[in-house]
C-alpha positions in Angstrom: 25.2 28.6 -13.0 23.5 28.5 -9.6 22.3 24.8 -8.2 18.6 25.3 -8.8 19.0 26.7 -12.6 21.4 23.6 -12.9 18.4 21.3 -11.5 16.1 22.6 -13.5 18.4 22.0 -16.9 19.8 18.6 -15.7 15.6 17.7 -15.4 14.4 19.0 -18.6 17.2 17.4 -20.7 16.2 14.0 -18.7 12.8 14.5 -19.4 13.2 14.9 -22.9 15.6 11.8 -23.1 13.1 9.6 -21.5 10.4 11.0 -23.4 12.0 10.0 -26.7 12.6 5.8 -25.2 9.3 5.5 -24.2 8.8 5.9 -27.8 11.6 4.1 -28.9 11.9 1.1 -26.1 8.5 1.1 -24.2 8.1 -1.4 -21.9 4.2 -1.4 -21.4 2.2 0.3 -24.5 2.9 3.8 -24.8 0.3 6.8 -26.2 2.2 10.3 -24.9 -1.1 12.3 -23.8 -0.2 16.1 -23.9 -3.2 16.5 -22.0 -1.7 14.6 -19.0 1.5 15.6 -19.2 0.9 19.2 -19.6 -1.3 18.9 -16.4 1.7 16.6 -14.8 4.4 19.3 -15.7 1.8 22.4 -14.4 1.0 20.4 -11.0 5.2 20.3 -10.7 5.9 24.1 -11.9 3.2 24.5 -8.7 5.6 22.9 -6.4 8.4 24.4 -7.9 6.9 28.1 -7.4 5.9 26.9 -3.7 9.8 25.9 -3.6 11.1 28.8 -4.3 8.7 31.1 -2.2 9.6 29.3 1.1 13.5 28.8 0.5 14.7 31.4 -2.3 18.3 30.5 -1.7 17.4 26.5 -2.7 18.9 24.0 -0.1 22.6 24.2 -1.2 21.9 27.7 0.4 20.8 25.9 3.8 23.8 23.8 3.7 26.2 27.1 3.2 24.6 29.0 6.1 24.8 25.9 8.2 28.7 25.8 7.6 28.8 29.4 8.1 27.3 28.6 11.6 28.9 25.5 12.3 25.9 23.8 12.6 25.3 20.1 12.0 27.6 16.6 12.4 30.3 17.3 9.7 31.2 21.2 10.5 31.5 19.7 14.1 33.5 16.4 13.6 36.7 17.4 11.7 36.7 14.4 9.0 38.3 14.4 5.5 36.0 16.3 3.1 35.3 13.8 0.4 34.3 11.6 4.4 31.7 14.5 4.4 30.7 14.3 1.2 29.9 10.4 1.0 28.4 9.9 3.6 26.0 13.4 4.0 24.9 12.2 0.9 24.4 8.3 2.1 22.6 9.4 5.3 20.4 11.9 2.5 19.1 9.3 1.0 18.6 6.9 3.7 16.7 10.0 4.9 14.2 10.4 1.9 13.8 6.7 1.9 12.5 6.7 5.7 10.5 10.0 4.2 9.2 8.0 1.8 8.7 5.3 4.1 6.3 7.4 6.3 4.2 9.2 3.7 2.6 6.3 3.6 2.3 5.1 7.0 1.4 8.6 8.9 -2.2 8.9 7.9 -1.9 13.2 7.1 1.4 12.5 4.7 -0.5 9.9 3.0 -3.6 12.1 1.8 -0.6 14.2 0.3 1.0 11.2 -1.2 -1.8 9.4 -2.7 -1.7 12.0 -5.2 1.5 10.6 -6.6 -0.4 6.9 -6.7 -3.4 8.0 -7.8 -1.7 8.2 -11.4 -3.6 4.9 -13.7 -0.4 4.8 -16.2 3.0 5.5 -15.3 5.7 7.2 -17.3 8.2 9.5 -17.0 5.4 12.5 -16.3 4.1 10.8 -13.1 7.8 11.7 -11.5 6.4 15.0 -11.8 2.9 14.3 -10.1 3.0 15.7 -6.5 1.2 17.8 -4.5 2.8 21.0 -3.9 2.1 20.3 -0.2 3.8 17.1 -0.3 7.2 19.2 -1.9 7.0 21.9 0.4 6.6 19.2 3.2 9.8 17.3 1.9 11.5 20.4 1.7 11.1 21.1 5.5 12.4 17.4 5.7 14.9 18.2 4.1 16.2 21.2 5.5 16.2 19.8 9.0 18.2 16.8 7.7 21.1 19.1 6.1 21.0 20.9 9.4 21.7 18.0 11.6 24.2 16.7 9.4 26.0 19.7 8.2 25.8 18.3 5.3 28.7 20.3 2.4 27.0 21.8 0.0 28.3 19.7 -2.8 26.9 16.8 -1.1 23.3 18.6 -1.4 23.4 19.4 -5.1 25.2 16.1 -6.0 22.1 14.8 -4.2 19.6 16.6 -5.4 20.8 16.0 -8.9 20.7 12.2 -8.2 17.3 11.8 -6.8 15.6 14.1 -9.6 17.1 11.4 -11.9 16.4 8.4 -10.0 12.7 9.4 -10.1 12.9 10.1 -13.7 14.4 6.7 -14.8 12.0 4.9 -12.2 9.0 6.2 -13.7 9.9 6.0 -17.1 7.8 3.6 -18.8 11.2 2.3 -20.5 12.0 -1.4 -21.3 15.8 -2.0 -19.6 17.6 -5.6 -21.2 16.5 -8.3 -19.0 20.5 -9.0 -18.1 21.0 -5.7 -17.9 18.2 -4.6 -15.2 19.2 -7.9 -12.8 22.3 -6.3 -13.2 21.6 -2.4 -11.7 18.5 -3.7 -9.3 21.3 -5.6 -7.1 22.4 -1.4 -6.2 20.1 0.5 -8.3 15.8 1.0 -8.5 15.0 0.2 -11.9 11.5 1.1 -13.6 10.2 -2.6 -12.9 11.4 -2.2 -9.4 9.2 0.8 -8.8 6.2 -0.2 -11.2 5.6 -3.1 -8.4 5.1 0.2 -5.9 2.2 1.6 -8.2 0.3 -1.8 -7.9 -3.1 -1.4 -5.9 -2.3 -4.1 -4.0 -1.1 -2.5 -0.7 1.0 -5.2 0.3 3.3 -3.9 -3.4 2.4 -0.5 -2.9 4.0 -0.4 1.2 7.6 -2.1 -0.4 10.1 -0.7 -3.2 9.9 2.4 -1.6 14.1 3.5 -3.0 14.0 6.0 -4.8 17.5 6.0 -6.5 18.8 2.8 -4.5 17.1 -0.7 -3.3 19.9 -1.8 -0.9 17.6 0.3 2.1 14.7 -2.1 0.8 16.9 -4.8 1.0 17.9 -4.0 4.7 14.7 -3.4 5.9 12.7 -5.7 4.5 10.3 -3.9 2.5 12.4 -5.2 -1.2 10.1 -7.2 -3.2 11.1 -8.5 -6.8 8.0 -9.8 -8.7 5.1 -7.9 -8.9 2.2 -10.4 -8.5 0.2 -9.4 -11.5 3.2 -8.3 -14.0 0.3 -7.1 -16.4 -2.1 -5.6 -13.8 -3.5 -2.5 -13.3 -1.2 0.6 -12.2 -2.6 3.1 -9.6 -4.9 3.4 -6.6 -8.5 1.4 -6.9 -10.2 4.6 -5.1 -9.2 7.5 -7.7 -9.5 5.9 -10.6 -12.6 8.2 -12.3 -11.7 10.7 -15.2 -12.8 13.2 -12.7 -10.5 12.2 -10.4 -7.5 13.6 -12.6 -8.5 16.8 -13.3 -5.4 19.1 -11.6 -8.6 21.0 -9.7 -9.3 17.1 -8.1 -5.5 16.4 -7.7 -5.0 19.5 -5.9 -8.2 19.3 -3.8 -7.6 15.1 -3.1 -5.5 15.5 0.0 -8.3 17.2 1.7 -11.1 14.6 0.5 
């Protein structure tokens, strides 16, 4: 099985597993719209498509053509390769973090961004809820990151497989055990972690910004633990109109 059919699978099951404990263990009150989440699932198969079309051969392809040209850190620095492995996919993640990071702070990125936050409930589909400019910009970010590391190709699926999750479980409106989530947030973002990120308030909104990990939050100083309003309101104050989340308005919103 080729890395992006495996991606695909791996996001589906994880999608239907979440689906079923935000019926089973919802954390906030749960009513699964097909509406929405049809429309959530089509904006995604958009990026997908957009995927695809610009790098057919995935990004585990970039990293084998980078080895093939001995391009990047590791195919230049002759370390042990579970070395390469660790940390290509450490420095991958502190890269999407910093990507993250600046999609909200570069004024252009965050018209493609706000997309994500202008969802008014969050659950697992809102994982799914980006512009397909925003994927085929983090795709470019992504590439260029592989080729400066050189990262091995294992590194980038194991990645990619990890980050699909991460933003699955994050989004997931899916109560963890109170011992249980202190527990993972001390390595891990949990779905409380990242529901403080989808406040309005922009001072919760800029922090949280891990997508599988909070130890870069930690570092930086952009971790926050308590959401000020644990009951409040989800999504942007600007885009909050039924007409705002029609796919024809989440597609046109960057440009707004």
């Amino acid at each position: 099985m080729n890395p992006i059919d495996m991606k695909i699978l791996i996001t589906t099951g994880l999608i239907g597993l979440f689906l079923v404990l935000e019926h089973w263990v919802p954390a906030r009150p749960n009513v699964l719209n097909i509406g929405r989440f049809s429309q959530q699932a089509l904006l995604a198969a958009m990026g997908a498509v957009a995927s695809r079309l610009a790098l057919g051969g995935g990004l585990a392809g970039v990293a084998v053509l980078a080895e093939q040209l001995d391009v990047g850190l590791f195919n230049i620095v002759a370390l042990p390769s579970w070395t390469a492995v660790l940390f290509s996919f450490l420095m991958m993640d502190f890269a999407i973090w910093a990507q993250h990071l600046a999609m909200h702070h570069v004024p252009f990125l965050w018209r493609l961004h706000r997309v994500h936050h202008s969802d008014t409930t969050m659950d697992v589909s809102t994982a799914l809820r980006f512009h397909p400019f925003e994927i085929l910009a983090s795709l470019a970010f992504k590439i260029i990151i592989i080729l400066l590391l050189g990262a091995p190709a294992i590194a980038v699926i194991a990645f990619e497989i990890v980050l699909n999750a991460g933003a699955l479980f994050t989004h997931a409106n899916v109560a963890v055990p109170s011992r249980l989530e202190a527990l993972l947030r001390l390595v891990f973002v949990t779905p409380a972690l990242h529901l403080i990120h989808h406040s309005p308030d922009p001072k919760e909104t800029n922090s949280n910004f891990g997508f599988s990990f909070s130890f870069w939050d930690r570092f930086f100083g952009t971790y926050r633990r308590l959401r000020g309003d644990a009951n409040g309101p989800i999504g942007l104050e600007s885009w909050r109109l039924r007409s705002d989340q029609t796919l024809p308005a989440l597609l046109l919103n960057p440009f707004k």
